[in-house]
N, C-alpha and C positions, 0 to 999 in steps of 0.2 A: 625283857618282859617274860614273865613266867608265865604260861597255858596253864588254864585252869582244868583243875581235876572234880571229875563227880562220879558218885557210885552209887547205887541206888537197883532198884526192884524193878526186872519188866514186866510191864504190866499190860504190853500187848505188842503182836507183831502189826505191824501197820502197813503193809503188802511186802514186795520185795528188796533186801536189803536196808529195810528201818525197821528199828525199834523205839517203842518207849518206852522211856524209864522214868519213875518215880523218883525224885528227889526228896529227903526226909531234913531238915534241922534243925534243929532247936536255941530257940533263942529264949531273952529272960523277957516278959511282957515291962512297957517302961514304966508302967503303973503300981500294977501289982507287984512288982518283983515272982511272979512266977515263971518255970518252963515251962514254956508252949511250945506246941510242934506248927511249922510250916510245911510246906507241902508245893512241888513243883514240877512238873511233867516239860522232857524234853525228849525233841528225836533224834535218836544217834545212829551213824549210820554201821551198820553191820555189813562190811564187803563180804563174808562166807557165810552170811545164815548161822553162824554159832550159837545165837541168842535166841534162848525160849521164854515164851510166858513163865514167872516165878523163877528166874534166875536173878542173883544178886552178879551186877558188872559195875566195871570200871570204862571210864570213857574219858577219851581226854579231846581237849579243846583242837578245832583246826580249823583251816581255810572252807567257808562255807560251800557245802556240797548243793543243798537247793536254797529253797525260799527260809524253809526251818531249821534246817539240819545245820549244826555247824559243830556236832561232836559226834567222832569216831571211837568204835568201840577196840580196845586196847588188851581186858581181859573177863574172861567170866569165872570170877572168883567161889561163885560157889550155884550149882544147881540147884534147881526148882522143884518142886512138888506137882504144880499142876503141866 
């Protein structure tokens, strides 16, 4: 079974050791045939505090940490602005 992988925007620190991050992806609508964006907020757990607001990460799938969390963050590919 392969762990799923997700990257995406944080978009908020959520006290200590979680973050959230914005999932973005795009799908075709089954009507119209256009791209549309979907949009999906999960908390990943951050063991060193490495993740800030407007960083782009990578988190990958794990054994569930609380009630929400059940992805650890892996790498912070690229820093944030705010």
């Amino acid at each position: 079974m392969a762990l799923k992988e997700i990257q995406g925007k944080v978009v908020k620190k959520a006290g200590d050791k979680t973050a959230t991050v914005l999932v973005e992806r795009r799908v075709m609508h089954p009507r119209y045939h256009k791209i549309v964006k979907r949009f999906k907020k999960y908390l990943i757990h951050d063991a060193n505090n490495e993740a800030n607001t407007g960083d782009t990460v990578k988190a990958v799938e794990c054994k569930p940490v609380s009630k929400n969390k059940s992805f650890t963050l892996t790498a912070v590919l690229q820093k944030g602005v705010e």
